[in-house]
ZAMARGU-4260 file (C-alpha; in steps of 0.2 Angstrom, whole numbers, plus 5000, padded with zeros to 4 digits):
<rodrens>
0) 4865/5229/4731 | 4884/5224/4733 | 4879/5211/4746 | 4864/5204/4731 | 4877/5201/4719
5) 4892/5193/4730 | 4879/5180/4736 | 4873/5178/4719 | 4890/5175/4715 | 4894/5163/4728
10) 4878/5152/4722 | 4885/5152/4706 | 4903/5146/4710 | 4895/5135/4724 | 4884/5128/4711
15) 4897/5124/4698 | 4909/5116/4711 | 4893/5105/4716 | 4889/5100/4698 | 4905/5095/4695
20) 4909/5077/4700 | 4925/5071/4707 | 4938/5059/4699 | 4931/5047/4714 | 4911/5050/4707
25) 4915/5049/4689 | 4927/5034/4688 | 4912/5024/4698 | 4899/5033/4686 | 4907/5024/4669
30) 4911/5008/4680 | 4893/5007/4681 | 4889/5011/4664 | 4901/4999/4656 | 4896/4983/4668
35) 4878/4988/4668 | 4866/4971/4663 | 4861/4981/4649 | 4876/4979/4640 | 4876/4961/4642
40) 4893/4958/4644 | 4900/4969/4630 | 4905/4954/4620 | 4915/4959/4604 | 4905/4960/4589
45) 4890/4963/4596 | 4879/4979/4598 | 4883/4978/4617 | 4900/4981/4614 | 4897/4995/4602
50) 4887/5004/4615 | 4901/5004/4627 | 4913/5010/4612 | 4899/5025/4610 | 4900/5026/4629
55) 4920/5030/4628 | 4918/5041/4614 | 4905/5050/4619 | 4918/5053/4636 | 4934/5056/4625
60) 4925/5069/4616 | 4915/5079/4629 | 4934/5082/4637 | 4942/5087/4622 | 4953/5072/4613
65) 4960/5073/4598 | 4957/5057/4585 | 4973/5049/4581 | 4966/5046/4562 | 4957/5061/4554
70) 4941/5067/4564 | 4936/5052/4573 | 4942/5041/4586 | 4933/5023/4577 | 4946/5013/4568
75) 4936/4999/4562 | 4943/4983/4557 | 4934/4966/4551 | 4937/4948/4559 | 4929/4932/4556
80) 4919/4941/4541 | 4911/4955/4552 | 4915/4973/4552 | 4907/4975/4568 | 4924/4976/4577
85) 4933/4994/4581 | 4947/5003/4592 | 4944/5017/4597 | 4963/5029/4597 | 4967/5045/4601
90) 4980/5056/4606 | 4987/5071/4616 | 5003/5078/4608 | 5017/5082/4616 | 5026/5100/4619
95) 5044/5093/4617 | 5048/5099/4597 | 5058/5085/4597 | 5051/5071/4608 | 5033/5073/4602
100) 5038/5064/4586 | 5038/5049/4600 | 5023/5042/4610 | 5019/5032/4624 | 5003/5021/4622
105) 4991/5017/4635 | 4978/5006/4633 | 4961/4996/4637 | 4952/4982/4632 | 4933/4986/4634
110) 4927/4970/4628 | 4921/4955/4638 | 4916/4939/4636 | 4897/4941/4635 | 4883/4929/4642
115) 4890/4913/4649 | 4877/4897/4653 | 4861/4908/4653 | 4871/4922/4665 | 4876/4941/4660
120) 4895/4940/4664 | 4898/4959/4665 | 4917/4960/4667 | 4917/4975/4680 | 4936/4970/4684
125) 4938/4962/4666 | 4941/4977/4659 | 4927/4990/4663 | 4939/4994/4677 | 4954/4998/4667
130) 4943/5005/4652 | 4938/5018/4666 | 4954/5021/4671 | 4960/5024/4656 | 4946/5037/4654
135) 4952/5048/4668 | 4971/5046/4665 | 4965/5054/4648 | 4957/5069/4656 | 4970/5072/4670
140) 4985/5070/4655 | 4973/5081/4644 | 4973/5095/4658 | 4990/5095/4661 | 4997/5089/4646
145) 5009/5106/4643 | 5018/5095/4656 | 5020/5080/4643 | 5035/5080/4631 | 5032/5064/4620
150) 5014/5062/4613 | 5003/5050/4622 | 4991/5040/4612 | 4975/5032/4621 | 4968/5016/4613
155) 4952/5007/4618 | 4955/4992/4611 | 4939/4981/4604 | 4941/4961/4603 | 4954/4956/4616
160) 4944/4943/4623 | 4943/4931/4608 | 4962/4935/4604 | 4970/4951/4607 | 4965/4956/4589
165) 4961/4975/4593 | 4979/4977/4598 | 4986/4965/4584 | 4977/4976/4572 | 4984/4993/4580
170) 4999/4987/4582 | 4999/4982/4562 | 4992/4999/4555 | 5006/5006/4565 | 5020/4994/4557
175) 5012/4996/4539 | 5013/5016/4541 | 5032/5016/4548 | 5026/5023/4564 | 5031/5007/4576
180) 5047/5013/4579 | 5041/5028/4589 | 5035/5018/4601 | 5043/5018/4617 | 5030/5012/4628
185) 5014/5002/4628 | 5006/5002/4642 | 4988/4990/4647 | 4979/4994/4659 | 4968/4976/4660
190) 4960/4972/4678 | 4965/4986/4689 | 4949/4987/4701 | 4953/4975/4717 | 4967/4984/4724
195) 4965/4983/4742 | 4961/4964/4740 | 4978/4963/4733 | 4989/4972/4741 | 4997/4981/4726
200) 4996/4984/4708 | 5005/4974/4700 | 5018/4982/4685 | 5022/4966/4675 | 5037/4971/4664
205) 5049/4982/4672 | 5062/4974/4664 | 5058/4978/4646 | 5062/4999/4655 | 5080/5005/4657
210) 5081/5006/4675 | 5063/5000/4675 | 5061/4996/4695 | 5068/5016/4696 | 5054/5024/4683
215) 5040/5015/4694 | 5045/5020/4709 | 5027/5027/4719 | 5039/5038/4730 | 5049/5045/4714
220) 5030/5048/4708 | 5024/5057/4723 | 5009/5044/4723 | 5005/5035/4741 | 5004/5018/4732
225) 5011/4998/4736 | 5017/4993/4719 | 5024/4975/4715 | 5036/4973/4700 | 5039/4961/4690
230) 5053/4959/4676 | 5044/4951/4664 | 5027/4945/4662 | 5029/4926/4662 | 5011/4916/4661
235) 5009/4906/4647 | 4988/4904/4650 | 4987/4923/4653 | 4989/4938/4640 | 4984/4957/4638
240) 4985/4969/4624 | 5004/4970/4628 | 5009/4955/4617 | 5006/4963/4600 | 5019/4975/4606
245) 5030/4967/4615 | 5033/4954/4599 | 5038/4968/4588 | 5054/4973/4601 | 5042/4987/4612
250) 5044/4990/4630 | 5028/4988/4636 | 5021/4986/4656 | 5004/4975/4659 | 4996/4986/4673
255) 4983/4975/4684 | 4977/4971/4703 | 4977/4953/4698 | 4965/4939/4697 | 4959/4944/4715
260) 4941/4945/4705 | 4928/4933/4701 | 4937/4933/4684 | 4923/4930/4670 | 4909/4922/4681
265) 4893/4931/4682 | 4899/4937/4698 | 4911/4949/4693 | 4899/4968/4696 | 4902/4984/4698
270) 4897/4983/4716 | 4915/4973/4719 | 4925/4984/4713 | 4936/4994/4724 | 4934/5013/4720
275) 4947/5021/4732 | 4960/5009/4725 | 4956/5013/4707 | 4955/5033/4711 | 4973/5028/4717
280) 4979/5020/4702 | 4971/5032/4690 | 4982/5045/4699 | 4997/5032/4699 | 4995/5028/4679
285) 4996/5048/4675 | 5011/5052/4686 | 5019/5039/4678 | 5016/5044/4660 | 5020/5062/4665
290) 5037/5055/4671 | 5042/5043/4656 | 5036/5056/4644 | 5051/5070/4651 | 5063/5055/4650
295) 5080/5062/4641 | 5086/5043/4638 | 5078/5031/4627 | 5065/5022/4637 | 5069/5002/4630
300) 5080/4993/4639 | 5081/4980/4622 | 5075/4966/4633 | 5059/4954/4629 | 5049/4942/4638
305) 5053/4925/4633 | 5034/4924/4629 | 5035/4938/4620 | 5050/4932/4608 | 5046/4931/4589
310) 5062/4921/4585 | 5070/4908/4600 | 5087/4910/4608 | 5102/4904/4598 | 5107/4894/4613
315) 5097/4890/4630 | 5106/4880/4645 | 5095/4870/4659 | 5095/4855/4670 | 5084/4842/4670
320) 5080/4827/4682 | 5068/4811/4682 | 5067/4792/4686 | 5071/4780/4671 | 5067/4758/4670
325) 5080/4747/4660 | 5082/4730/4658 | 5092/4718/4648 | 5088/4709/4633 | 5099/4693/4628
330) 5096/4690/4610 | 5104/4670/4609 | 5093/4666/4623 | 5077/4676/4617 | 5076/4682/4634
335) 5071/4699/4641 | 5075/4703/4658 | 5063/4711/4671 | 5065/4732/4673 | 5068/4741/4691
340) 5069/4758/4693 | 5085/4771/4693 | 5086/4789/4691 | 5095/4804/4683 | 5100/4821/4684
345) 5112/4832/4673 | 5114/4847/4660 | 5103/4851/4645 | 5112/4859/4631 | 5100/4869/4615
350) 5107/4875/4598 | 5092/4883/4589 | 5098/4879/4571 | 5081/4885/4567 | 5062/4888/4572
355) 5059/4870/4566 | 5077/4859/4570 | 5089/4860/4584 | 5102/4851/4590 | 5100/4844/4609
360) 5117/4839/4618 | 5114/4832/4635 | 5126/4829/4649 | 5117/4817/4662 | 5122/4806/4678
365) 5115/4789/4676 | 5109/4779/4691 | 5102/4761/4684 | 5096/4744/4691 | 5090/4730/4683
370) 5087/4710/4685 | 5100/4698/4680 | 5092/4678/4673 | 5099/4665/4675 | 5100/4649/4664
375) 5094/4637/4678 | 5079/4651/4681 | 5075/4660/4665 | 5059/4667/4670 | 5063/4670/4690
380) 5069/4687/4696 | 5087/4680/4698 | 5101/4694/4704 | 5103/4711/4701 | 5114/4723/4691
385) 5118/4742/4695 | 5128/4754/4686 | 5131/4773/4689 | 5136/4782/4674 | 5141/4798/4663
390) 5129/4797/4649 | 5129/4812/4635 | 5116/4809/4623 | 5116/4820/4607 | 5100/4822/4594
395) 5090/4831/4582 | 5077/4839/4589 | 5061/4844/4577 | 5049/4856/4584 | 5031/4858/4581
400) 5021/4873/4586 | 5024/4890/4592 | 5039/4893/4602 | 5029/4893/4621 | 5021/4877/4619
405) 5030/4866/4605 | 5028/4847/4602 | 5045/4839/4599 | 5053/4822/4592 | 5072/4817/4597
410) 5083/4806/4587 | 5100/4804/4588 | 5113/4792/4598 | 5121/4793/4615 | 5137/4788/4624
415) 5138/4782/4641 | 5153/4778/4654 | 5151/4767/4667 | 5162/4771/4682 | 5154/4758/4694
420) 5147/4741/4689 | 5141/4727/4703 | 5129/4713/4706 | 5118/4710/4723 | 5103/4700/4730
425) 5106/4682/4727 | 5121/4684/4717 | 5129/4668/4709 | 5148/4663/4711 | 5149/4665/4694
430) 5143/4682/4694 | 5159/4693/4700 | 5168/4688/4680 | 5152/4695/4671 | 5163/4714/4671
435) 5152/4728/4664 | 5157/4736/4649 | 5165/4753/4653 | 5162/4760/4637 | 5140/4759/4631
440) 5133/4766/4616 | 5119/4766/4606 | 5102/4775/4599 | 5089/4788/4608 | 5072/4792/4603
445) 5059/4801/4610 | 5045/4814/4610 | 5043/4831/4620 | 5031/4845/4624 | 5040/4862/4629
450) 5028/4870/4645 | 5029/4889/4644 | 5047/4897/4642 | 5056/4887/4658 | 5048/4871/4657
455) 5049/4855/4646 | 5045/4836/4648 | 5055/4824/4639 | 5049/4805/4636 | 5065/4796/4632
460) 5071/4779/4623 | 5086/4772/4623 | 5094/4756/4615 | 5109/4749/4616 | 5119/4743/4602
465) 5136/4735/4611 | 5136/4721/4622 | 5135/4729/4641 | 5147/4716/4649 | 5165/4713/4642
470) 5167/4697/4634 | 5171/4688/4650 | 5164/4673/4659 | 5155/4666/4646 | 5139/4676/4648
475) 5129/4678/4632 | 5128/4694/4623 | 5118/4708/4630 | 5111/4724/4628 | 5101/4738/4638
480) 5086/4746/4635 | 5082/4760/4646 | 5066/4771/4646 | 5065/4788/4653 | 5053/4801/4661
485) 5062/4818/4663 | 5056/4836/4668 | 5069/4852/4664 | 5070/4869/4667 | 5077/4882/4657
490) 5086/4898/4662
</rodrens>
């Protein structure tokens, strides 16, 4: 009889344990589930995309989440006249009767882009794969969540896709109900599931963390994982739910494998995705948590992406270099002579007076050339003139647009000294008395386009308004025009 009722025993614990899936088996069950064809694509606003939502919740609340809102996880919102939009939030409160008052956010897009040409574009990396994650960071934190001081809120955010508006709406309720400043983190988990293809998981942001390459650490972490880290997240044609965040002053970290994935093509299936690497950094993403949430310090380190600025710099210094074409223009004479080309290099100054006017102070060397006429061949190529010179141009600068990509306009005036000054190829006797004028001046004018925080490209006029050579020789008045092409960095 004893013997009947251990072996029944033993079948039923055996039973159980079989039942019971692994983390490995259920992250490749919802993976399935969210990039299935039947979902077409999950696009926002659609029924597909609230069937996936279902799908999350039905997940969250078979484990044992709490809502962050009342009694249900569905924080609707309306876009473009629809109400067919919603986040989903929870949350996992901490046991630190201080520090639970604080939370970390971790979050997922689960929308996707929908049908593309005629094709199902499931999104299996773009974001089923960090929508699953998410799921199972939930469950492992939930089960262990004694261990967690600050509270950790869970979003899955709806409508990234068409404009990160899930997280912009979160991120508002939050601001309207005086809760944003208890934010320490944000955390999105956005294209995790082609680990092994990259190498590493990439953990954009670390410098937005107090000793953020530290907090990261895989080793600190106990988790067997190559991470990559970057300070910042720096792509001006890339976002993720981060940006909502980050623009309000919040540290945040854009978790992700990359773009390793056929990224929004039809190809991009379940069947892909690499399981043993997201298991990994499902394991990764919750001993992280774990560990920022015991963190005595305040997690901030104060500092924001350049993308990620509101408001731009009082002040921004970079250098610049590009070719320029000048000629003279002899007013008596109604004469214009033929350009060559020259180049520049030098220091670019910015005082941000405001988001619409700046003041721009250049400091530039000056390398030009250009053809010489002559009154016996008016219309020949007659001789050359090159100068090198120190040339500072100061203007107005007022900007159009947002502060990553901004259209600009320049006026102003520039001074120029001319420390050399000669004449070659088929140089007259005459030539050696027509002395350059040391001492150049006049107006610049231009237009611009700022590319991403680093890199602008300028398109430059200038005119000059003294006479170029010293009264001398008895050459007629002349002036320089000079057009430029530049591209600048800045720090």
């Amino acid at each position: 009889m004893k013997r009947l009722l251990l072996f029944l025993l033993t079948a039923i614990v055996c039973g159980n344990a079989i039942c019971q899936d692994s983390q490995r088996q259920r992250l490749e069950k919802h993976l399935y589930t969210l990039a299935a064809d039947s979902l077409n694509g999950r696009k926002a606003g659609t029924d597909d995309a609230f069937r996936a939502s279902k799908y999350i919740e039905k997940q969250w609340s078979e484990m044992g989440l709490k809502p962050f809102v009342g009694s249900s996880y569905r924080m609707p919102f309306s876009l473009f006249g629809s109400d067919k939009y919603c986040n989903l939030v929870a949350i996992i409160e901490g046991s630190d009767p201080v520090l639970k008052d604080e939370y970390i956010i971790l979050g997922a897009h689960y929308d996707h882009i929908g049908i593309k040409n005629g094709e199902v574009c499931n999104g299996a990396d773009d974001n089923a794969s960090g929508s699953t994650c998410l799921i199972e960071v939930a469950r492992q934190l939930l089960a262990d969540k004694t261990k967690l001081r600050r509270s950790v809120i869970i979003c899955a955010f709806d409508a990234e896709e068409i404009g990160l508006f899930g997280s912009q709406e979160f991120a508002k309720y939050l601001s309207i109900n005086g809760l944003i400043e208890r934010v320490q983190l944000m955390m999105s988990i956005d294209m995790v599931g082609w680990y092994k293809a990259n190498g590493s998981l990439i953990m954009e942001g670390t410098g937005t963390l107090s000793d953020g390459n530290n907090i990261t650490n895989p080793t600190c972490l106990g988790v067997d994982i190559n991470i990559k880290n970057k300070t910042f997240e720096n792509s001006i044609f890339t976002a993720t739910d981060t940006e909502p965040f980050a623009k309000k002053g919040i540290a945040t970290l854009a978790v992700t494998t990359g773009l390793k994935s056929p990224y929004h093509k039809p190809q991009d299936d379940a069947d892909l995705i690499d399981y043993e690497g997201l298991d990994l950094i499902t394991n990764y993403i919750t001993a992280l948590t774990v560990s920022i949430s015991k963190q005595e310090s305040d997690i901030p380190s104060g500092k924001v992406a350049f993308k990620h600025r509101e408001k731009k710099k009082a002040f921004s210094l970079g250098v610049c270099m590009g070719y320029n074409t000048s000629n003279l223009h002899f007013h008596n004479a109604a004469v214009i002579g033929k350009s060559l080309y020259g180049g520049q290099a030098g220091l670019m100054m910015q005082f941000n007076l405001s988001e619409m006017i700046s003041l721009r102070a250049d400091a530039l060397y000056s390398f030009t050339r250009c053809r010489m006429t002559t009154a016996n061949d008016a219309f020949g190529n007659g001789f050359k003139l090159q100068q090198q010179s120190a040339t500072i141009p100061v203007m107005l600068q007022f900007n159009f647009g947002n502060i990553l990509n901004s259209f600009y306009l320049n006026l102003g005036g520039y001074y120029s000294r001319t420390f050399e000054g000669k004449f070659y190829d088929n140089v007259p006797e005459s030539a050696p008395s027509y002395l350059p004028n040391p001492d150049q001046w006049g107006i610049v004018w231009g237009l611009g386009m700022r590319l991403g925080y680093h890199l602008q490209l300028d398109l430059t006029s200038y005119y000059q308004c003294n006479n170029i050579f010293l009264e001398t020789g008895g050459l007629p008045k002349a002036r320089k025009t000079m057009f430029t092409c530049s591209l600048g960095y800045y720090f």
